[in-house]
py3Dmol code that shows the C-alpha trace and the ligand (Angstrom):
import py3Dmol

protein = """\
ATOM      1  CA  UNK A   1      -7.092 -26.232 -63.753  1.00  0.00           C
ATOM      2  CA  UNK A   2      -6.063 -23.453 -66.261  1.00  0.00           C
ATOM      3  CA  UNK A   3      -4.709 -20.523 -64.115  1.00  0.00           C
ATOM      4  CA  UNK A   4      -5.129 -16.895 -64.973  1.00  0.00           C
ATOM      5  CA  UNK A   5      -1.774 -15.558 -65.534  1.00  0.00           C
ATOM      6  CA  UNK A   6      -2.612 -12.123 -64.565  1.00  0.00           C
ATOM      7  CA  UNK A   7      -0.783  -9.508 -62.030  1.00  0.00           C
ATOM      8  CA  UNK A   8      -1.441 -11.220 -58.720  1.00  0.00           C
ATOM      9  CA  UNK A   9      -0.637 -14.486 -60.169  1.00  0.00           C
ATOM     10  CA  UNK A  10       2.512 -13.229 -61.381  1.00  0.00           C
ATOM     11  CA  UNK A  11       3.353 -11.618 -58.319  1.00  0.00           C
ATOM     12  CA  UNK A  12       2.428 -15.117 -56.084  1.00  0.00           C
ATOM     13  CA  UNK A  13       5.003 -16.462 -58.514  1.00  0.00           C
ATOM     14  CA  UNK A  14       7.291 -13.925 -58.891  1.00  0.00           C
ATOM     15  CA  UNK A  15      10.874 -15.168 -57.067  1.00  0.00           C
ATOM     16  CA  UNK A  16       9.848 -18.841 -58.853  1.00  0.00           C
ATOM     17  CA  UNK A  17       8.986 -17.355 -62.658  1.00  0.00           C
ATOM     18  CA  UNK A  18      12.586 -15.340 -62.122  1.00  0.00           C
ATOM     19  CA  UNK A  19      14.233 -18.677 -62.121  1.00  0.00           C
ATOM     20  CA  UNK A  20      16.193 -18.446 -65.857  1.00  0.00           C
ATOM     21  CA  UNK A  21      14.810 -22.513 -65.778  1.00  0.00           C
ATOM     22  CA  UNK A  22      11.321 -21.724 -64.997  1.00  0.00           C
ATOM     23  CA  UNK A  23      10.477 -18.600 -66.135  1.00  0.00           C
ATOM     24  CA  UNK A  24       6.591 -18.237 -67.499  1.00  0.00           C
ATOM     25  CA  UNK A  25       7.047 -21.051 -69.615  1.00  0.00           C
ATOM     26  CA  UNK A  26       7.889 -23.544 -66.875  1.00  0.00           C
ATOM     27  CA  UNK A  27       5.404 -21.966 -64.319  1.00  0.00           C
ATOM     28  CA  UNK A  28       2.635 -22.614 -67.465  1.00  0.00           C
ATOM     29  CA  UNK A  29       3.865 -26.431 -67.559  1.00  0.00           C
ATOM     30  CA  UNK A  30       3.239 -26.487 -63.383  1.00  0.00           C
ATOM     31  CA  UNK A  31       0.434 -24.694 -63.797  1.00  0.00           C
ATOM     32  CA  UNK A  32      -0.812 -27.391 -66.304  1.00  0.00           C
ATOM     33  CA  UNK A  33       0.704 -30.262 -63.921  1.00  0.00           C
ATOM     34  CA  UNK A  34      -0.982 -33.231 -62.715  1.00  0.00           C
ATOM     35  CA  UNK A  35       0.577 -34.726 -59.680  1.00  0.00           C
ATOM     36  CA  UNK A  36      -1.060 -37.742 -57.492  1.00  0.00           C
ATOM     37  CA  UNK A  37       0.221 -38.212 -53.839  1.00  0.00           C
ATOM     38  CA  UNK A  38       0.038 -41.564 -51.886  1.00  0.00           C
ATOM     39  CA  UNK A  39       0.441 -41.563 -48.597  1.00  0.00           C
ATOM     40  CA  UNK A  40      -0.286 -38.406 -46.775  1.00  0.00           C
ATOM     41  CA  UNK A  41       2.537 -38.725 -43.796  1.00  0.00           C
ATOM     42  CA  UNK A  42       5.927 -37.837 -43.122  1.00  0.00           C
ATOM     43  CA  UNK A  43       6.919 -37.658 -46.823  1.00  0.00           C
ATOM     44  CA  UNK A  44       3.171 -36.823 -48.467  1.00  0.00           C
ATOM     45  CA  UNK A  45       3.021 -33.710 -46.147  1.00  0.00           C
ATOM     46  CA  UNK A  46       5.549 -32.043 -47.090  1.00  0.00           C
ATOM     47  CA  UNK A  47       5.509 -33.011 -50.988  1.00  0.00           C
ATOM     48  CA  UNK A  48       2.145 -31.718 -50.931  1.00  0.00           C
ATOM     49  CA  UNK A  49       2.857 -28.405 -49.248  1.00  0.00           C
ATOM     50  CA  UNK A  50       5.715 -27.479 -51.891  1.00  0.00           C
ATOM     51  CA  UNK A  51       4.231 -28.763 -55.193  1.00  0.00           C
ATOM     52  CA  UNK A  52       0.739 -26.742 -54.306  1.00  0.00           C
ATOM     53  CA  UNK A  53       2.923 -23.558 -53.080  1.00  0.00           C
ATOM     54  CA  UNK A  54       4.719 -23.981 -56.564  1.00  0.00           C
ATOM     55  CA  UNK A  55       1.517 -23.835 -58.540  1.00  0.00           C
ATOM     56  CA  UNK A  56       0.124 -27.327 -59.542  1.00  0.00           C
ATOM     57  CA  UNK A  57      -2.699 -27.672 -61.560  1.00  0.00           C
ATOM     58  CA  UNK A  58      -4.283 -30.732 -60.225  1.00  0.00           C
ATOM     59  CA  UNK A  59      -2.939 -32.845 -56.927  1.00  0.00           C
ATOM     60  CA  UNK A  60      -4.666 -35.978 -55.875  1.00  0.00           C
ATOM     61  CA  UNK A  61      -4.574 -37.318 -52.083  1.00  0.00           C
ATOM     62  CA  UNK A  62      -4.572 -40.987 -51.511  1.00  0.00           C
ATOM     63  CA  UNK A  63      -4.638 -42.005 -47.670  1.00  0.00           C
ATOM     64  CA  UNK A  64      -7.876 -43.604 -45.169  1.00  0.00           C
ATOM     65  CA  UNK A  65      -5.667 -42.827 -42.392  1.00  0.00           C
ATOM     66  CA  UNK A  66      -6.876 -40.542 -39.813  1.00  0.00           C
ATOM     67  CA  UNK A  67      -4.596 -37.698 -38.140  1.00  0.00           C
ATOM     68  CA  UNK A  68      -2.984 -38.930 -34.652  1.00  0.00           C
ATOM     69  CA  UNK A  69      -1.249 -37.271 -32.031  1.00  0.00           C
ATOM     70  CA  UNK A  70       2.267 -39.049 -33.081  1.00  0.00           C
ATOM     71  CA  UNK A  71       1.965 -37.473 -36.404  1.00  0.00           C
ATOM     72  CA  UNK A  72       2.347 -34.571 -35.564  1.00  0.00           C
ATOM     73  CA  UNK A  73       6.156 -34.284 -34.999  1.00  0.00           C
ATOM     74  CA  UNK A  74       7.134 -35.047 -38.523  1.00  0.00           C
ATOM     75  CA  UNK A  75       3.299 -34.162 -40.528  1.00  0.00           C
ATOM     76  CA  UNK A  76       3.399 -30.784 -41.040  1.00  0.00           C
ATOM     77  CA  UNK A  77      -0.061 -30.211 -42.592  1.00  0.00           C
ATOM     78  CA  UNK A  78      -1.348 -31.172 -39.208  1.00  0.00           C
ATOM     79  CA  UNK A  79      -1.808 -29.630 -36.147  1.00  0.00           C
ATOM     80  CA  UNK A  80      -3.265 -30.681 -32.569  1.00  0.00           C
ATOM     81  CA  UNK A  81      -6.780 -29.904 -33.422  1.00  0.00           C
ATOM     82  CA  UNK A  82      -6.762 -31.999 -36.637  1.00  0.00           C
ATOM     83  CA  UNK A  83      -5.909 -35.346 -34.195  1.00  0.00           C
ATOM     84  CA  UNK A  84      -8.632 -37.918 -34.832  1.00  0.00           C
ATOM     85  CA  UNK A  85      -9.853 -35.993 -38.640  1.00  0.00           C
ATOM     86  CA  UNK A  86      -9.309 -37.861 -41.815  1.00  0.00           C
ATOM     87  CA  UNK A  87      -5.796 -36.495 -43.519  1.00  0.00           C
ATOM     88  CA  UNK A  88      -7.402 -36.013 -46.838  1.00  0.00           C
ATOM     89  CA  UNK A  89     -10.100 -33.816 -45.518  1.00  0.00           C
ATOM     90  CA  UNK A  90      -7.510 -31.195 -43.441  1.00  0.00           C
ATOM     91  CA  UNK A  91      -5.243 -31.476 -46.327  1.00  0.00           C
ATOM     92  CA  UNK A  92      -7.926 -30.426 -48.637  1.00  0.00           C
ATOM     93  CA  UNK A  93      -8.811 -27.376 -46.419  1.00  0.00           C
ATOM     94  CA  UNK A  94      -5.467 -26.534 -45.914  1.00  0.00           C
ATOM     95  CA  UNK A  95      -4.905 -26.992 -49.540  1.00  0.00           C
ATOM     96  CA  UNK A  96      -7.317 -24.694 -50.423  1.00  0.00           C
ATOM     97  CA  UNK A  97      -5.935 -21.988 -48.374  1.00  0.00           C
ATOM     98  CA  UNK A  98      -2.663 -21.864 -50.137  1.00  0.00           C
ATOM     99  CA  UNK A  99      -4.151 -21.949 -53.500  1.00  0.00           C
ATOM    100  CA  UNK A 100      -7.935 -21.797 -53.926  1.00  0.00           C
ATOM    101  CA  UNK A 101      -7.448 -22.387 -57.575  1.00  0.00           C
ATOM    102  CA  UNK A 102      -6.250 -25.477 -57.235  1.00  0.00           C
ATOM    103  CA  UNK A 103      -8.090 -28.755 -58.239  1.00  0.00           C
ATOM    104  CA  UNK A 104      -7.895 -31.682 -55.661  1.00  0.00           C
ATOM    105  CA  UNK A 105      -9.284 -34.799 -55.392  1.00  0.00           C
ATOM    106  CA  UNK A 106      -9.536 -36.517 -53.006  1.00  0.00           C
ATOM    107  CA  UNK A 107      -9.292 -40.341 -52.231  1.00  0.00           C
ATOM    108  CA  UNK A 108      -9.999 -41.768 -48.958  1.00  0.00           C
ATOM    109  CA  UNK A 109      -8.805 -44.996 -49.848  1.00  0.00           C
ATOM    110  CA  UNK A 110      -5.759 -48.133 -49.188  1.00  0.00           C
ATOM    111  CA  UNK A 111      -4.989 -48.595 -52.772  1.00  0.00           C
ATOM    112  CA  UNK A 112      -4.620 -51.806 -54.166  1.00  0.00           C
ATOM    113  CA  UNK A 113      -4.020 -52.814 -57.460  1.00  0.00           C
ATOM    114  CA  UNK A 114      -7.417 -53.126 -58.135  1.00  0.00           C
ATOM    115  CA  UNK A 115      -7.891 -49.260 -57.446  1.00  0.00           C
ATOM    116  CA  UNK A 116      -4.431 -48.278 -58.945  1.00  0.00           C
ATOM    117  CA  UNK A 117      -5.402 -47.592 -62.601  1.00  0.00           C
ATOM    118  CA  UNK A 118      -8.564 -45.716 -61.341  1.00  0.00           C
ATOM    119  CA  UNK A 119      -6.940 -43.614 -59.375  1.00  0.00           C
ATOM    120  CA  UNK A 120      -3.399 -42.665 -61.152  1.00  0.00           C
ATOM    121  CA  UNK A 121      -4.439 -42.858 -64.887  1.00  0.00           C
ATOM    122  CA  UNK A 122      -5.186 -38.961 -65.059  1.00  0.00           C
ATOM    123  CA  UNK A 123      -1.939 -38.166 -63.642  1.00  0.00           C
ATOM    124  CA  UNK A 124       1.693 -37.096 -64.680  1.00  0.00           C
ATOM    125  CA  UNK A 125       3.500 -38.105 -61.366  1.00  0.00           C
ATOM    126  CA  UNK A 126       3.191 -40.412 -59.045  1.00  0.00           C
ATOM    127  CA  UNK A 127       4.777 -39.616 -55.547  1.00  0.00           C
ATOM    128  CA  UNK A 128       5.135 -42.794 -53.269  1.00  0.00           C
ATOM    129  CA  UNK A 129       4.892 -41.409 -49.721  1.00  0.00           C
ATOM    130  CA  UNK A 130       4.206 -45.275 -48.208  1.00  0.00           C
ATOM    131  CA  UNK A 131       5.757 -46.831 -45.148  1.00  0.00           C
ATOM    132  CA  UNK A 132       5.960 -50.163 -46.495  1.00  0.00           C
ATOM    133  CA  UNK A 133       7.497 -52.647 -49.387  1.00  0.00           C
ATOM    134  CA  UNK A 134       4.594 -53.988 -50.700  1.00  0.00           C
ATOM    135  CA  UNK A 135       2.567 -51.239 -51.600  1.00  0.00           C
ATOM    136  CA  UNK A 136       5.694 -49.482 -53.389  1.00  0.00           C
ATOM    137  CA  UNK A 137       6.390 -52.809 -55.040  1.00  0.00           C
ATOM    138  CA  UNK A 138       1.780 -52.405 -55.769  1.00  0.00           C
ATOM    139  CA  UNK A 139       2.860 -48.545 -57.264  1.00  0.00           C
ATOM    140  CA  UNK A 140       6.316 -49.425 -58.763  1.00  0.00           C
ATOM    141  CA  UNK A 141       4.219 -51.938 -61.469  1.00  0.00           C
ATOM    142  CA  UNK A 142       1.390 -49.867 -61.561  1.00  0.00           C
ATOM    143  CA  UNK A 143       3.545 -46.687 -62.443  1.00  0.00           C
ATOM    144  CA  UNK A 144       5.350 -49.160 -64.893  1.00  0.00           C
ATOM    145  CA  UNK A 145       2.424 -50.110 -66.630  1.00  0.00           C
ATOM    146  CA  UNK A 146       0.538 -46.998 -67.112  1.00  0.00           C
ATOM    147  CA  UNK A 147       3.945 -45.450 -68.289  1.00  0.00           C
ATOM    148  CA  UNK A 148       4.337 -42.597 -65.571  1.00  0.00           C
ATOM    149  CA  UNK A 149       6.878 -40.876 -63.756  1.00  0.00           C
ATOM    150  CA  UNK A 150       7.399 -42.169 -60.370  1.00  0.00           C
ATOM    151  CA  UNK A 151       8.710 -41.190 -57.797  1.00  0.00           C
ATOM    152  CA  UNK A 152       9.537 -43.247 -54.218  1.00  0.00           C
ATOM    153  CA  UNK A 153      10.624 -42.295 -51.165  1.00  0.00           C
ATOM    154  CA  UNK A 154      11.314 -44.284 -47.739  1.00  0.00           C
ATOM    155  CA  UNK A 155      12.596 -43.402 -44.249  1.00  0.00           C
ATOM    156  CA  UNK A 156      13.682 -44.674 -41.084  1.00  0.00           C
ATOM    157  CA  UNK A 157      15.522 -43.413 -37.874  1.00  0.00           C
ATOM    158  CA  UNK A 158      17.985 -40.925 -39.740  1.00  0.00           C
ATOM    159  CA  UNK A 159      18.157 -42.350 -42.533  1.00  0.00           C
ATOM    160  CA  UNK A 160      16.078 -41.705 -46.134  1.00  0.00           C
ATOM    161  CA  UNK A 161      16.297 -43.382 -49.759  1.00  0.00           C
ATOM    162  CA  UNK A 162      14.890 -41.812 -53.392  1.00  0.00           C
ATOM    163  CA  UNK A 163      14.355 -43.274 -56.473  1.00  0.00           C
ATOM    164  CA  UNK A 164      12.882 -41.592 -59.796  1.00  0.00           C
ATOM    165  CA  UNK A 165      11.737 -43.398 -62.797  1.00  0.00           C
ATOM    166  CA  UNK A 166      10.430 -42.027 -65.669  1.00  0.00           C
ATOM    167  CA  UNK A 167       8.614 -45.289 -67.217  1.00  0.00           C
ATOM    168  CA  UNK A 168       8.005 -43.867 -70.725  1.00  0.00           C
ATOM    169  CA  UNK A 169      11.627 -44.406 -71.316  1.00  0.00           C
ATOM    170  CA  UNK A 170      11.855 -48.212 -72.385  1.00  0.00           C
ATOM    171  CA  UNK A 171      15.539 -48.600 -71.120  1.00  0.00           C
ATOM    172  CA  UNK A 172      14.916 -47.366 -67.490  1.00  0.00           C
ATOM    173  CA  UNK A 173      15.057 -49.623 -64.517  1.00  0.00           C
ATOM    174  CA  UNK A 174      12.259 -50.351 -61.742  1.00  0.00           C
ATOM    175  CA  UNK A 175      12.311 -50.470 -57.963  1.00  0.00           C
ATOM    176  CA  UNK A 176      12.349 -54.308 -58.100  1.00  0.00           C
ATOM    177  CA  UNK A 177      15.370 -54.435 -60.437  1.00  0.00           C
ATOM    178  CA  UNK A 178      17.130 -52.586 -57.355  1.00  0.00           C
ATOM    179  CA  UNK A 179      15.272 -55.090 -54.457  1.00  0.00           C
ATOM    180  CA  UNK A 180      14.351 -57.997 -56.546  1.00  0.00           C
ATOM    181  CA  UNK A 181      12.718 -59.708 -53.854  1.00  0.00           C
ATOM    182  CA  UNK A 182      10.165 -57.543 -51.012  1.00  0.00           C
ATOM    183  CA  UNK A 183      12.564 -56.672 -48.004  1.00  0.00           C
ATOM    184  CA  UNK A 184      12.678 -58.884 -45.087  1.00  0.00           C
ATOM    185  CA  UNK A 185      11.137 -56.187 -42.855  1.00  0.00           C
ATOM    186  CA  UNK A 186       8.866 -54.893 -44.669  1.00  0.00           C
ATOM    187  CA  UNK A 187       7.091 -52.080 -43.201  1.00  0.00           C
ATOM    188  CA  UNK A 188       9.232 -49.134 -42.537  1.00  0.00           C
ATOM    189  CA  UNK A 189       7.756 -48.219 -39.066  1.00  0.00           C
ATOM    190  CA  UNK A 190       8.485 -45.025 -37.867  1.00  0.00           C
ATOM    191  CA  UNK A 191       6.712 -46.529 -34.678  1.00  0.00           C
ATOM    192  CA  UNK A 192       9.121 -49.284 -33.817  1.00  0.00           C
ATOM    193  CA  UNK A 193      12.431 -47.700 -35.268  1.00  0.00           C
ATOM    194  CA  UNK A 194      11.716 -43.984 -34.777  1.00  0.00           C
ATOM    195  CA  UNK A 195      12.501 -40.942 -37.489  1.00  0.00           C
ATOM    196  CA  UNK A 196      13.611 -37.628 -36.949  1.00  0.00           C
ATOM    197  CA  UNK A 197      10.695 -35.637 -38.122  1.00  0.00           C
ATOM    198  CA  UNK A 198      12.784 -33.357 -40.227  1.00  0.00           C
ATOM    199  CA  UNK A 199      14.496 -36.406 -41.991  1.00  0.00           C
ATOM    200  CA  UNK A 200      10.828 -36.785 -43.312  1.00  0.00           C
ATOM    201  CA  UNK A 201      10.747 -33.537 -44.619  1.00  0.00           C
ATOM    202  CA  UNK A 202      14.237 -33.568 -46.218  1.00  0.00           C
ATOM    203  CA  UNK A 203      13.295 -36.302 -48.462  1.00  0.00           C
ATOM    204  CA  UNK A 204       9.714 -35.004 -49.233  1.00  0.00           C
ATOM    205  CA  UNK A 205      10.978 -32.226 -50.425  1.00  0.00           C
ATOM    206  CA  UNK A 206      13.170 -33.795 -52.368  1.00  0.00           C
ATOM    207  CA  UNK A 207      10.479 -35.788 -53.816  1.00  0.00           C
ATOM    208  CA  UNK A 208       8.860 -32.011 -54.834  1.00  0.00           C
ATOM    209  CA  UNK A 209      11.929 -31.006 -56.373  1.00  0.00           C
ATOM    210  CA  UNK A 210      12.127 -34.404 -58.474  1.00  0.00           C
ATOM    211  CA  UNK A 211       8.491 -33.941 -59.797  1.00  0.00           C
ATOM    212  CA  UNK A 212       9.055 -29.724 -60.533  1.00  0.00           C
ATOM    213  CA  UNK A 213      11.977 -30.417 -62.373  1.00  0.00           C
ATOM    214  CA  UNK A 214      10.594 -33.100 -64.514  1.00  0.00           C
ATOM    215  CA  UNK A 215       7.520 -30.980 -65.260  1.00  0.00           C
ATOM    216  CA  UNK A 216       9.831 -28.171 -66.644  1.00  0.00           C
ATOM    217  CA  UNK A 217      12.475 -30.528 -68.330  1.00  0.00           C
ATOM    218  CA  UNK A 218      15.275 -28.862 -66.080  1.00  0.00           C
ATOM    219  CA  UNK A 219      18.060 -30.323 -64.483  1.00  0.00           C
ATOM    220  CA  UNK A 220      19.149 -34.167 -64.411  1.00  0.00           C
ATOM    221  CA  UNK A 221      16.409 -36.460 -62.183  1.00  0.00           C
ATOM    222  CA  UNK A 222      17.922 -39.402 -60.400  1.00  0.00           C
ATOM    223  CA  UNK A 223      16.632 -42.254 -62.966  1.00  0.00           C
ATOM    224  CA  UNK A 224      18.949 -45.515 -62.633  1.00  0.00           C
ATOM    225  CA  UNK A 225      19.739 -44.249 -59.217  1.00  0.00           C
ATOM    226  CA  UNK A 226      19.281 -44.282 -55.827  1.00  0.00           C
ATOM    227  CA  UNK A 227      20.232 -41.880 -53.692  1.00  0.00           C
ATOM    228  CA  UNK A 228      20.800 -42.672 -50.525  1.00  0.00           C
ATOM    229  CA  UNK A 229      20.833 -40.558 -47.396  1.00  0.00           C
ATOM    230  CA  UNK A 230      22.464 -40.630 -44.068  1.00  0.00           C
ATOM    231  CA  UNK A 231      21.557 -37.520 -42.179  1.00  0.00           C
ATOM    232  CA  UNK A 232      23.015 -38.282 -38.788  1.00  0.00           C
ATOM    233  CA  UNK A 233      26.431 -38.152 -40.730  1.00  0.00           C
ATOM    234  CA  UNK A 234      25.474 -35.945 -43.139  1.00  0.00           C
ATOM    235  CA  UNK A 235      26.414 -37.942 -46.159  1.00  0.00           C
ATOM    236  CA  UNK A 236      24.231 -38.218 -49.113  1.00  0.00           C
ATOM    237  CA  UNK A 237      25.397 -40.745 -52.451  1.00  0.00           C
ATOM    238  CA  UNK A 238      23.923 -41.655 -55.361  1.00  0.00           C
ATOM    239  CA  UNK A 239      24.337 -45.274 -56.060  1.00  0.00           C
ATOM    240  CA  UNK A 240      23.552 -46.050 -59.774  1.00  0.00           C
ATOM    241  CA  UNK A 241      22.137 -49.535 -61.075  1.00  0.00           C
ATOM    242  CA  UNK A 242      20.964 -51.699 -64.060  1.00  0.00           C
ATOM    243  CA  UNK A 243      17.561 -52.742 -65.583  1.00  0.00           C
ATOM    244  CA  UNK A 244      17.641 -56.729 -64.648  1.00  0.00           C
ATOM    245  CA  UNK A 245      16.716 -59.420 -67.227  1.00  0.00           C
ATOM    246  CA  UNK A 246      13.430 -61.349 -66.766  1.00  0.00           C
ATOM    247  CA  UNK A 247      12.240 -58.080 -64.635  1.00  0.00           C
ATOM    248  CA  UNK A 248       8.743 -57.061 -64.874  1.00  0.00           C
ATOM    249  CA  UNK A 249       9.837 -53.513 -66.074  1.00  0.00           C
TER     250      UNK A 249
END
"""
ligand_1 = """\
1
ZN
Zn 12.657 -53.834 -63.082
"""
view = py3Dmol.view(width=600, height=400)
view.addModel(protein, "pdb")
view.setStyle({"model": 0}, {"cartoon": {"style": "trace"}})
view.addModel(ligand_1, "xyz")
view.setStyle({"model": 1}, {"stick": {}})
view.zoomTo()
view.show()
């Protein structure tokens, strides 16, 4: 949605457009951005929050999950009352409170890779906020093949993981050059294992910060990286790897 760059805009903006990387030129290219979330829990919520509080254009919600009361500890778009409502509808309304500008659509969907192209097509980024392997494999060749920016995030107890890959580039790596094969256990379940709800929002928002500064060509993103995170011990290292032969990327 094209945003009105007049005085209240500018002011909502203000401490972001005074960033000598952003400036009005990179709040224009947020402004302009299209970014598609999947998975609205412990890593959606709070990617969602930041990137609409920065000033996306467009943000699509993928998740038929309803809000439960276990959320709640890590899920901070939800609250007690929203227990039981679909997270793409309180989203939406929350959404709408930060920015009423902004376009959202919604998709109350699991998406498969019959749905995939559908859905992420119209989209610059790609933010993988699943809980298991196989649907981050399902995004990782979907991403791949509609040439997007991806990027994936998993957690567990303390304990998170980020990649980035920027699939127009023909030399850069996917997440099954770094796994190869689907994990042994794989669903990460926050239910069996536990998370510390603000390890969730550590690596959300480091999912945000990966998509803003791709949208306004700042910094370095990880691509050909992990980066791997253990919060208990507070030690966080990047872990760089290859593009494998006979890959599908
Ligand atoms: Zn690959």
């Amino acid at each position: 949605m094209k945003k009105k760059f007049n005085k209240n805009y500018l002011e909502k903006y203000s401490r972001q457009i005074v960033l000598k990387d952003i400036g009005i030129l990179g709040q224009k290219k947020i402004s302009l951005s299209k970014i598609l979330i999947i998975g609205l829990g412990g890593l959606g919520c709070p990617a969602v929050d930041y990137l609409c509080r920065a000033g996306v254009g467009q943000v699509g919600l993928v998740d038929f999950d309803k809000v439960s009361l276990s959320n709640i500890h890590r899920q901070g778009m939800y609250n007690s009352q929203d227990v039981g409502k679909l997270k793409v509808d309180v989203i939406y309304t929350k959404i709408k409170k930060i920015d009423p500008d902004i376009k959202i659509i919604k998709h109350k969907a699991k998406i498969t890779n019959k749905n995939f192209d559908k859905i992420a097509k119209k989209y610059d980024v790609i933010i993988d906020g699943t809980d298991n392997f196989r649907t981050k494999f399902l995004l990782n060749e979907g991403s791949l093949k509609l040439k997007k920016f991806f990027i994936s995030g998993s957690i567990s107890r303390f304990d998170g993981h980020i990649f980035t890959f920027d699939f127009k580039n023909k030399n850069e790596p996917c997440l099954k050059c770094f796994y190869q094969e689907l994990p042994p256990d794989d669903v990460l379940n926050c239910e069996s294992d536990g998370i510390l709800g603000p390890v969730a929002g550590v690596v959300g928002n480091l999912q945000a910060i990966e998509a803003i500064k791709k949208i306004c060509h700042i910094g370095k993103n990880l691509s050909s990286n992990i980066l791997i995170l253990n919060l208990k011990d507070l030690k966080f290292r990047k872990v760089k790897f290859k593009k494998k032969k006979n890959c599908i990327c």
